[in-house]
C-alpha angles and dihedrals in degrees: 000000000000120000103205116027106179110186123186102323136167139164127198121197098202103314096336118103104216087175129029117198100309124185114179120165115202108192106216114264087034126118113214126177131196109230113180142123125289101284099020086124104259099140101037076052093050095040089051092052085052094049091244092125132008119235111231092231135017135035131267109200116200119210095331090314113316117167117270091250096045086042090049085054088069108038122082113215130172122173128213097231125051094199137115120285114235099210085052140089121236096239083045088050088053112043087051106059080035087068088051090064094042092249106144095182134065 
């Protein structure tokens, strides 16, 4: 079983193309890590596993299929800001780092 199936996907933030047709394959037990330039699209990759943001093409698959929220249950992320998320709403920035700390209720 693979944990992580990325299939052709790319993502554009106005006519910049943060992520080009990527297809990366992470078997299950495994510990993968993105190295890369500032701007090589690391983070855009890691926020789409997490459902953060969509890609605009392409497919990301999460343990065979499971579904985003019992996936998430089983992925560690931590990001290097703890700031707000322009492209979120409050009540989606919240909740968010709210299920981090295992609180279900706003």
């Amino acid at each position: 079983m693979d944990a992580v199936a990325i299939k052709d996907v790319c993502k554009f933030f106005g006519d910049v193309r943060a992520v080009n047709s990527l297809n990366v394959t992470v078997p299950a037990g495994s510990i993968y890590g993105f190295l890369g330039p500032n701007g090589a699209g690391k983070t855009t990759t890691i926020r789409m596993i997490m459902n953060i943001i969509r890609p605009d093409r392409g497919s990301i698959e999460l343990f065979s299929g499971d579904s985003i929220e019992r996936a998430k249950s089983r992925i560690g992320y931590m990001p290097e800001e703890r700031g707000l998320y322009r492209k979120m709403t409050v009540h989606r920035v919240l909740a968010y780092f709210g299920a981090i700390k295992n609180v279900s209720a706003l």
